[in-house]
VOVEXNU-642141 format. One record per residue (C-alpha): residue number from 1; z, x, y; chain; residue in three letters. Coordinates in nm, 2 decimals, always signed. Layout:
+------+--------+--------+--------+-------+------+
: resi :     c3 :     c1 :     c2 : chain : resn :
+------+--------+--------+--------+-------+------+
:  NUM :      Z :      X :      Y :     A :  ala :
...
+------+--------+--------+--------+-------+------+
//
This chain:
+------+--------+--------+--------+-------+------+
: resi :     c3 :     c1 :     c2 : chain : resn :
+------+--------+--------+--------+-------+------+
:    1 :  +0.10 :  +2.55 :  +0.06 :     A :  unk :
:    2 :  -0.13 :  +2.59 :  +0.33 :     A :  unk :
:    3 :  -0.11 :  +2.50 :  +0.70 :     A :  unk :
:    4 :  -0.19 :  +2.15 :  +0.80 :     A :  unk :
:    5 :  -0.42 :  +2.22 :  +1.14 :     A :  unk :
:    6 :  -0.41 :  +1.81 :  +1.21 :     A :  unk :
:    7 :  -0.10 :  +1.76 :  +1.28 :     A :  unk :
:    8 :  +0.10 :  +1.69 :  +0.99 :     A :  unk :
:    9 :  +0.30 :  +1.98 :  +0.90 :     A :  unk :
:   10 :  +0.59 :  +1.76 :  +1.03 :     A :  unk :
:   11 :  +0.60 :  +1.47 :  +0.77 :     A :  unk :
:   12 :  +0.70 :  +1.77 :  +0.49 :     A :  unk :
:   13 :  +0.88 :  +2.07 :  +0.69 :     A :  unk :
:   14 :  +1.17 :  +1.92 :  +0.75 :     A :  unk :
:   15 :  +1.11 :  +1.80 :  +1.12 :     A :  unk :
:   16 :  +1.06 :  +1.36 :  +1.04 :     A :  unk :
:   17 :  +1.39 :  +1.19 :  +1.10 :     A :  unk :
:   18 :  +1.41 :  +0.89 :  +0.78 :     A :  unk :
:   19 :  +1.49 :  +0.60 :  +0.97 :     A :  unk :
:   20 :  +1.62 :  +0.30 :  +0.74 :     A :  unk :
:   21 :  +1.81 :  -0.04 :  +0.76 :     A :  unk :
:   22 :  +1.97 :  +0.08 :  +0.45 :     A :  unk :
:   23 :  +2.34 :  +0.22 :  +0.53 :     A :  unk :
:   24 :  +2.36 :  +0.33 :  +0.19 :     A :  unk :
:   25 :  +2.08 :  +0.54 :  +0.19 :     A :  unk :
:   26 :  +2.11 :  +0.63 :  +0.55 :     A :  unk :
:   27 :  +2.46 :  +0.84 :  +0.37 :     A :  unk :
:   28 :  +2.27 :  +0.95 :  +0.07 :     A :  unk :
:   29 :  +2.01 :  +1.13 :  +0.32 :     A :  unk :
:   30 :  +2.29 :  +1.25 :  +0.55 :     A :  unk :
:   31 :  +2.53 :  +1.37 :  +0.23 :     A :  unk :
:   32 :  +2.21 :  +1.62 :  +0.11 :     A :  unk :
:   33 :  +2.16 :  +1.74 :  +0.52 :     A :  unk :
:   34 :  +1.88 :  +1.51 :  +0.53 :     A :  unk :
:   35 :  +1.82 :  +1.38 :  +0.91 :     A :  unk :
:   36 :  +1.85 :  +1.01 :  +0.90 :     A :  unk :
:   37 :  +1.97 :  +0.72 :  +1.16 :     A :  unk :
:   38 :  +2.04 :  +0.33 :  +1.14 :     A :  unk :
:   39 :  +1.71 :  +0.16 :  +1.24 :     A :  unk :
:   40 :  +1.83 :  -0.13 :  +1.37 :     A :  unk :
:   41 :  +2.12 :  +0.07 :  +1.65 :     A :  unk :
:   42 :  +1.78 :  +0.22 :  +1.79 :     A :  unk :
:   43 :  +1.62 :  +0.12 :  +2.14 :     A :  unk :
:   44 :  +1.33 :  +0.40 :  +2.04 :     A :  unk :
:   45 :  +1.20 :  +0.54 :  +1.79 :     A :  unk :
:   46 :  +1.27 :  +0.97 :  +1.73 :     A :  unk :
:   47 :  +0.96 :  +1.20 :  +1.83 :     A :  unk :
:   48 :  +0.89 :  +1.23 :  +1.47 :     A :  unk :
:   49 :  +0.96 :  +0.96 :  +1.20 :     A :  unk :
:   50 :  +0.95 :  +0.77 :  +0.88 :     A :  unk :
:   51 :  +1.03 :  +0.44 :  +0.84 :     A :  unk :
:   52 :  +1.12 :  +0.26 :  +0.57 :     A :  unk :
:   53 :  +1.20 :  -0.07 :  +0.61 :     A :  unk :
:   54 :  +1.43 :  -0.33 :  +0.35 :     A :  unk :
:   55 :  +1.41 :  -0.67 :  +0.57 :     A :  unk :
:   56 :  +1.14 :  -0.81 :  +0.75 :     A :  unk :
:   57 :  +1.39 :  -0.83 :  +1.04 :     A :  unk :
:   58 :  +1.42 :  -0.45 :  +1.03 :     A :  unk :
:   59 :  +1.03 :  -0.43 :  +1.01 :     A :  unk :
:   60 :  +0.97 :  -0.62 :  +1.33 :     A :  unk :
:   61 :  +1.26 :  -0.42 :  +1.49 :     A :  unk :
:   62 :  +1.03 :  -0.12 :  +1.41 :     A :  unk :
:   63 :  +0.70 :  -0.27 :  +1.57 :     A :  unk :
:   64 :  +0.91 :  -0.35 :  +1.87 :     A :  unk :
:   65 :  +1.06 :  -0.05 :  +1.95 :     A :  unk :
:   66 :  +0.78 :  +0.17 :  +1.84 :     A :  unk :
:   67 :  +0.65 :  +0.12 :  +2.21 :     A :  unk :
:   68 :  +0.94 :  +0.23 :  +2.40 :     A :  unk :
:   69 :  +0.90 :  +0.64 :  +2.48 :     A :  unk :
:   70 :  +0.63 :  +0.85 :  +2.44 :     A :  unk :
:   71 :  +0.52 :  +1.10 :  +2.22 :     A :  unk :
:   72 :  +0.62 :  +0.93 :  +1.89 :     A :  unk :
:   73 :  +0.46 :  +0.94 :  +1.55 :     A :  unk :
:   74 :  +0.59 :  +0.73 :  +1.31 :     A :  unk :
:   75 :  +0.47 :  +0.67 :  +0.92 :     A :  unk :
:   76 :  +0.59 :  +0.34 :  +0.84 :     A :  unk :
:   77 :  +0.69 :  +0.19 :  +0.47 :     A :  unk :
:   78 :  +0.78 :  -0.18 :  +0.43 :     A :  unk :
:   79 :  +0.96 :  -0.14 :  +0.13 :     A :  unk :
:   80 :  +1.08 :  -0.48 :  +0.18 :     A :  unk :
:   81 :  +0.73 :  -0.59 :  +0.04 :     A :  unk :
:   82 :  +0.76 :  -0.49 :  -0.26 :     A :  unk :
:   83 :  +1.16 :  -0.37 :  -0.40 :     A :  unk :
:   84 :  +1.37 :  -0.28 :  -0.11 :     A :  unk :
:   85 :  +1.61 :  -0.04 :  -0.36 :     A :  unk :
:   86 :  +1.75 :  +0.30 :  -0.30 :     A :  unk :
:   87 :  +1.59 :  +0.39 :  -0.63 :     A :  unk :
:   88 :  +1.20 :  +0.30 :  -0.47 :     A :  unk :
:   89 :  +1.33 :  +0.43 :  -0.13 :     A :  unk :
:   90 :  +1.39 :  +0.79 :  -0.30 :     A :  unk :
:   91 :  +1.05 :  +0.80 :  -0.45 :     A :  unk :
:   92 :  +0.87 :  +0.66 :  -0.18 :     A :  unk :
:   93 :  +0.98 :  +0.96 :  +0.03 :     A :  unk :
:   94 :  +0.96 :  +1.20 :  -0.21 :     A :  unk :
:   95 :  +0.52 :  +1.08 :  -0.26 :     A :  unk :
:   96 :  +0.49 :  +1.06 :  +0.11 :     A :  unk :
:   97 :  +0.62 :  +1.43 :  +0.17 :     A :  unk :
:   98 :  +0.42 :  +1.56 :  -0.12 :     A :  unk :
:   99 :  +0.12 :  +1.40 :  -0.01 :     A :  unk :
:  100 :  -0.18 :  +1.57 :  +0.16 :     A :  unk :
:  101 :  -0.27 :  +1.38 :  +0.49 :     A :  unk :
:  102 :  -0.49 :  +1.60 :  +0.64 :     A :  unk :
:  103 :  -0.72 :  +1.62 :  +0.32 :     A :  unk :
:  104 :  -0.70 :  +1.21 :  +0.24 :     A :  unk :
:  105 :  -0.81 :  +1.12 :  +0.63 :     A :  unk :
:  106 :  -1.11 :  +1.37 :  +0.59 :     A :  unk :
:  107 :  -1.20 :  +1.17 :  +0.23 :     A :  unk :
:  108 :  -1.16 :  +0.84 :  +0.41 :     A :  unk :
:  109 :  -1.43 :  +0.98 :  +0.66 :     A :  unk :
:  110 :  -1.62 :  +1.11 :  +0.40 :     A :  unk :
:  111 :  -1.63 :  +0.77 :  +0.24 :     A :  unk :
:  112 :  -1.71 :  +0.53 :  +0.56 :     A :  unk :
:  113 :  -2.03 :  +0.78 :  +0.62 :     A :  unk :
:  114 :  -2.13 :  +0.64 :  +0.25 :     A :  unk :
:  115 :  -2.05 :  +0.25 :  +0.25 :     A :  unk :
:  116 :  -2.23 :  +0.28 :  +0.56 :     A :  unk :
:  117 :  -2.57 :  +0.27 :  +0.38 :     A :  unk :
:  118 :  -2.45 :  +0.11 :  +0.10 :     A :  unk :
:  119 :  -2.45 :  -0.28 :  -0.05 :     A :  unk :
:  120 :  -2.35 :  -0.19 :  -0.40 :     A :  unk :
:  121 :  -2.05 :  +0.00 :  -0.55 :     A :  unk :
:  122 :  -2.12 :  +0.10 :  -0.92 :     A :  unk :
:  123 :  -1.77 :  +0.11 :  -1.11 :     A :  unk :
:  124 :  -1.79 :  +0.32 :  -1.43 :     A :  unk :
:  125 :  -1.63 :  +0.60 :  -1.64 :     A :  unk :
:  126 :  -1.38 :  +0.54 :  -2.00 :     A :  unk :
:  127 :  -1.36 :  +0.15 :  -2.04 :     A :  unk :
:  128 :  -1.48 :  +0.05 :  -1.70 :     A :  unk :
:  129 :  -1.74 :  -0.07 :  -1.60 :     A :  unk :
:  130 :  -1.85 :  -0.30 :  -1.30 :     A :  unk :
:  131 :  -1.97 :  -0.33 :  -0.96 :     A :  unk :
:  132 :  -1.87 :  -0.48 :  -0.63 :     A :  unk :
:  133 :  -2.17 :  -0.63 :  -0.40 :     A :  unk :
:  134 :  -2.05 :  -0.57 :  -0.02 :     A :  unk :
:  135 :  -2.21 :  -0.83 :  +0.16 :     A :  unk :
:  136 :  -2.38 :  -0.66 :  +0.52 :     A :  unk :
:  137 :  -2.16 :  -0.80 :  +0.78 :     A :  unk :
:  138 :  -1.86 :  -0.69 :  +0.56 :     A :  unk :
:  139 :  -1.64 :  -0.39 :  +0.78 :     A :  unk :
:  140 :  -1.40 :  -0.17 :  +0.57 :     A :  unk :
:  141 :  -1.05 :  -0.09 :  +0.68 :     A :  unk :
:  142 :  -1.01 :  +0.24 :  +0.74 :     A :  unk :
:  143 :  -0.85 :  +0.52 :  +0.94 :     A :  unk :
:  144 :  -0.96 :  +0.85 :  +1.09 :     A :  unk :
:  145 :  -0.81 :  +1.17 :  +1.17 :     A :  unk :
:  146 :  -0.88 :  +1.06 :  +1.56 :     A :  unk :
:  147 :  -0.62 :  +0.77 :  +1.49 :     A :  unk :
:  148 :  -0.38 :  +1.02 :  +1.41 :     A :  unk :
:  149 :  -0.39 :  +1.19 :  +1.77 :     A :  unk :
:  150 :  -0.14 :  +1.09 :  +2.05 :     A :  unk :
:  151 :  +0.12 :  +0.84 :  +1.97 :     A :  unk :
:  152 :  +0.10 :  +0.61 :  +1.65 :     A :  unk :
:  153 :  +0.25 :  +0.43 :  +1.39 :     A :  unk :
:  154 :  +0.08 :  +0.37 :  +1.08 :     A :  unk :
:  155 :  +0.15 :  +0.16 :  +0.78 :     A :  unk :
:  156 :  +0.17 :  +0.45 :  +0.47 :     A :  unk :
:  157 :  -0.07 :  +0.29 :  +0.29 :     A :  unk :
:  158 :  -0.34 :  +0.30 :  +0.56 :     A :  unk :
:  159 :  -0.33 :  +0.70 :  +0.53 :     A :  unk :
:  160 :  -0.43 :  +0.67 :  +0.13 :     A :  unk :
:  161 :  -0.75 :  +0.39 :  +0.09 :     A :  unk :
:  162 :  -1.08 :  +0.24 :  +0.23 :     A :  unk :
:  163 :  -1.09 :  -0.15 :  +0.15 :     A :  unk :
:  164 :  -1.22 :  -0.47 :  +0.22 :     A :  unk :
:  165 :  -1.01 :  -0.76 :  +0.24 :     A :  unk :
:  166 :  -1.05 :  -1.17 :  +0.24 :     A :  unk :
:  167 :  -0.77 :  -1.22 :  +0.48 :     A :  unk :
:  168 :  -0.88 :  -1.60 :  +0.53 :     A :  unk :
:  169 :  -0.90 :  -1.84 :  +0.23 :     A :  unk :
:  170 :  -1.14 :  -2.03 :  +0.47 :     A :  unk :
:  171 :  -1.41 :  -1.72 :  +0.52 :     A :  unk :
:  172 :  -1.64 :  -1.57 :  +0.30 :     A :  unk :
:  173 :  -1.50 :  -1.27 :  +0.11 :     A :  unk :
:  174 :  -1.65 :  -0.93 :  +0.21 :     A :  unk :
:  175 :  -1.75 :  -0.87 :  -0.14 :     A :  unk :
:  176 :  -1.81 :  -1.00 :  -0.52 :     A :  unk :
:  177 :  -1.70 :  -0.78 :  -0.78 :     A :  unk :
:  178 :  -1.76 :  -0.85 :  -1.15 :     A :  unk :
:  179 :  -1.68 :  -0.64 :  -1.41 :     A :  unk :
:  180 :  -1.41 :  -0.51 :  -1.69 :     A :  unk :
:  181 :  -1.15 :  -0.30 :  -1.56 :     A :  unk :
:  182 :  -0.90 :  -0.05 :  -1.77 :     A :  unk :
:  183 :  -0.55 :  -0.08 :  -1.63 :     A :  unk :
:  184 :  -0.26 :  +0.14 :  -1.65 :     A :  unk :
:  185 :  -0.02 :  +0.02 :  -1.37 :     A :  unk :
:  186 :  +0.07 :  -0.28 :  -1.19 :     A :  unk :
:  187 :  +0.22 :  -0.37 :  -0.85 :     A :  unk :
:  188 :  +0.41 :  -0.67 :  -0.70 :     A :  unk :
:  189 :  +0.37 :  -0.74 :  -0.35 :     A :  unk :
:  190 :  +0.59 :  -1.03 :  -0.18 :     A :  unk :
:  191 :  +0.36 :  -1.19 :  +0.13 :     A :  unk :
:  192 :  +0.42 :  -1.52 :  +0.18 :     A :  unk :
:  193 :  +0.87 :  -1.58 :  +0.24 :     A :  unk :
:  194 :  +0.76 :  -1.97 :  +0.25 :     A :  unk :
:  195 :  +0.64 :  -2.03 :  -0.10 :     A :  unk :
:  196 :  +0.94 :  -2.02 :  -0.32 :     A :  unk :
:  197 :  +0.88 :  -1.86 :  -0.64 :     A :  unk :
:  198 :  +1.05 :  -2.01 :  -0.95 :     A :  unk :
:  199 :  +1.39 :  -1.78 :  -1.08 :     A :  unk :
:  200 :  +1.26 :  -1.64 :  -1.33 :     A :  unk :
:  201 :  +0.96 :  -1.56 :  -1.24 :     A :  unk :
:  202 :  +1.04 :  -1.16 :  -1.06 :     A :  unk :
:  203 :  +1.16 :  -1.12 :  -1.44 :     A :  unk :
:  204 :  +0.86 :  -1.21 :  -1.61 :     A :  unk :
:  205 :  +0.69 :  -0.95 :  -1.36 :     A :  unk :
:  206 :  +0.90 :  -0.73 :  -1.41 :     A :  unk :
:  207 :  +0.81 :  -0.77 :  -1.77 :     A :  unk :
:  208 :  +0.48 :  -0.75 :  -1.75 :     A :  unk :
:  209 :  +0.45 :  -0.47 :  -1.52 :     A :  unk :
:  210 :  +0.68 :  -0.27 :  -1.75 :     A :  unk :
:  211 :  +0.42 :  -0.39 :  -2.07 :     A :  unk :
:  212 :  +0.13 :  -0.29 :  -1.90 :     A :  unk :
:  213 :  +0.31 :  +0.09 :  -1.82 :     A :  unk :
:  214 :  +0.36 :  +0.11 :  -2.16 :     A :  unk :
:  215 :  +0.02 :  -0.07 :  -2.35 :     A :  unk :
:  216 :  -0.20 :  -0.05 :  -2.05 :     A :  unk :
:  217 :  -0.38 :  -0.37 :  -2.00 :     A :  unk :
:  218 :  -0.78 :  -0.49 :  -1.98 :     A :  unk :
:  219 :  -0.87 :  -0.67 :  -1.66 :     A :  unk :
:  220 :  -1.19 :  -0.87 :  -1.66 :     A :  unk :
:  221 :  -1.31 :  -1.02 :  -1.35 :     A :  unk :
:  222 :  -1.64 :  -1.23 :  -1.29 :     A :  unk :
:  223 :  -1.77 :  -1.31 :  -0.93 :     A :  unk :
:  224 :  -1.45 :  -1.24 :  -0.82 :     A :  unk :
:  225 :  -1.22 :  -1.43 :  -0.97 :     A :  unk :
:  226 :  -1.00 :  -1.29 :  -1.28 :     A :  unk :
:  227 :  -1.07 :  -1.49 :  -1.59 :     A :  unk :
:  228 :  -0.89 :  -1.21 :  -1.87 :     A :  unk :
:  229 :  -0.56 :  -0.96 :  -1.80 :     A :  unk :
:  230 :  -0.48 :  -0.88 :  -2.17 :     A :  unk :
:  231 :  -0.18 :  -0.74 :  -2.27 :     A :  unk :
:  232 :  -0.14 :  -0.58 :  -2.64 :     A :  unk :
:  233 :  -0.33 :  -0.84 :  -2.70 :     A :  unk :
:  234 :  -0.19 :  -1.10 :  -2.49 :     A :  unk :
:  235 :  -0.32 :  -1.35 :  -2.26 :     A :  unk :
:  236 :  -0.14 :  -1.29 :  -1.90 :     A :  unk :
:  237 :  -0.40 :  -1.43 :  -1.67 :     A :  unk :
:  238 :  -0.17 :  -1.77 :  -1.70 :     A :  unk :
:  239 :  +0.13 :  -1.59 :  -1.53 :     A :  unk :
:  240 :  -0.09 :  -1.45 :  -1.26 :     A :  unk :
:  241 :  -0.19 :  -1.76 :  -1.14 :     A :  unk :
:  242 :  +0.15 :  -1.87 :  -1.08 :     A :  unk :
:  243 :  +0.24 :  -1.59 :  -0.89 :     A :  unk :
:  244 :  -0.08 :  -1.60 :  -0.67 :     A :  unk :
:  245 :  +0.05 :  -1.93 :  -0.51 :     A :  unk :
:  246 :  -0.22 :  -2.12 :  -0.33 :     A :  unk :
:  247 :  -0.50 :  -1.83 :  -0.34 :     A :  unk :
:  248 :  -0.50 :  -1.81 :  -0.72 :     A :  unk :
:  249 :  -0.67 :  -1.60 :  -0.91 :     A :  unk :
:  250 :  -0.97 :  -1.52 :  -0.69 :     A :  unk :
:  251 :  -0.94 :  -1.14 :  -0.58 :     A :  unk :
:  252 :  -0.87 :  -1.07 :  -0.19 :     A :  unk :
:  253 :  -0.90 :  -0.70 :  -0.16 :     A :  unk :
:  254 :  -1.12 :  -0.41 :  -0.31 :     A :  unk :
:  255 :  -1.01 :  -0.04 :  -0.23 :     A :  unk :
:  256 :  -1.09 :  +0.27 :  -0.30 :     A :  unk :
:  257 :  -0.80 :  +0.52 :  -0.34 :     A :  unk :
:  258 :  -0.87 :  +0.86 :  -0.16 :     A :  unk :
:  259 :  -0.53 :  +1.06 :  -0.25 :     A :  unk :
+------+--------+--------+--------+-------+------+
//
């Protein structure tokens, strides 16, 4: 594998310290020689870290402490977001030091020089087919390879996508995307710790995130909100309503993957 001249030869040589609230994976890591400390006993983060996180208390701890020292680069994974498990925790580290940082910050640059001039992304390719209308004040969410110099920490996730996002119910969205989408993967996040979803519901998700791994599903969207997510032939769009909560089924985010 060849050098990474950015800066990031030390998320996959061995250097990062995995710093989790987890105590069982904290002896997991240390059991196979793996460097790894108890998140929440630190008053500053180690020169070189990843993160990853299975409370929200241990994600604020992060964001705190992430300003005491200097010279500290941290890639930070809120597991707690979506399954805080050993089992997720495993394969989140194992994607993040195969991944090629270097080579996705460059596409994100790449990317920003063409949504500069542009007010229409064309979707297309197998069965999709689409396109997303970025209105002219919209600004994508992005990073550089600049803001990966000096100190930092970065979500994971920043590292890997250009998007737009409708962070406020009350504001236009950034963009209108209509089209038919073909889906082979699905992904629960947890946002809002105030709505209370009913018992069953993680189950049903769980469900239909294992039915769409297996059958793949067909999304259909129409000025942005979803009005089909069919499932061997069944009707889901129901059950994603009631996950939404309050926002429903109107999309908040469009991104472009660049890894």
């Amino acid at each position: 594998m060849s050098a990474d001249l950015t800066g990031f030869d030390w998320v996959r040589n061995g250097e990062a310290v995995i710093v989790t609230d987890s105590s069982e994976l904290q002896s997991i890591l240390q059991r196979r020689g793996v460097a790894a400390q108890s998140l929440l006993e630190l008053a500053e983060l180690p020169p070189r870290s990843l993160v990853l996180s299975f409370s929200k208390e241990a994600s604020r701890h992060t964001f705190e402490i992430a300003t005491h020292g200097v010279g500290r680069k941290c890639i930070f994974c809120a597991l707690h977001v979506f399954e805080a498990s050993v089992q997720h925790a495993e394969y989140a580290i194992k994607a993040i030091v195969g991944s090629d940082f270097s080579s996705s910050l460059a596409q994100q640059e790449k990317l920003l020089a063409k949504l500069d001039d542009a007010n229409v992304i064309v979707v297309s390719g197998g069965f999709n087919t689409g396109q997303a209308l970025i209105h002219s004040d919209a600004v994508p969410y992005a990073m550089i390879r600049d803001d990966a110099e000096g100190d930092y920490i970065h979500s994971v996730a920043e590292f890997f996508e250009v998007h737009y996002a409708h962070m406020q119910a009350e504001a236009p969205c950034p963009f209108s995307f209509t089209g038919q989408l073909q889906v082979t993967g699905m992904l629960s996040v947890i946002r809002n710790e105030g709505w209370a979803l009913r018992s069953e519901l993680k189950g049903e998700l769980e469900g239909l995130a294992r039915s769409v791994a297996e059958c793949g599903a067909i999304l259909k969207v129409m000025d942005n909100a979803i009005v089909s997510f069919l499932v061997a032939g069944e009707e889901c769009s129901d059950l994603l309503a009631v996950a939404a909560g309050k926002r429903g089924l109107p999309l908040t985010e469009f991104a472009i993957g660049v890894n």
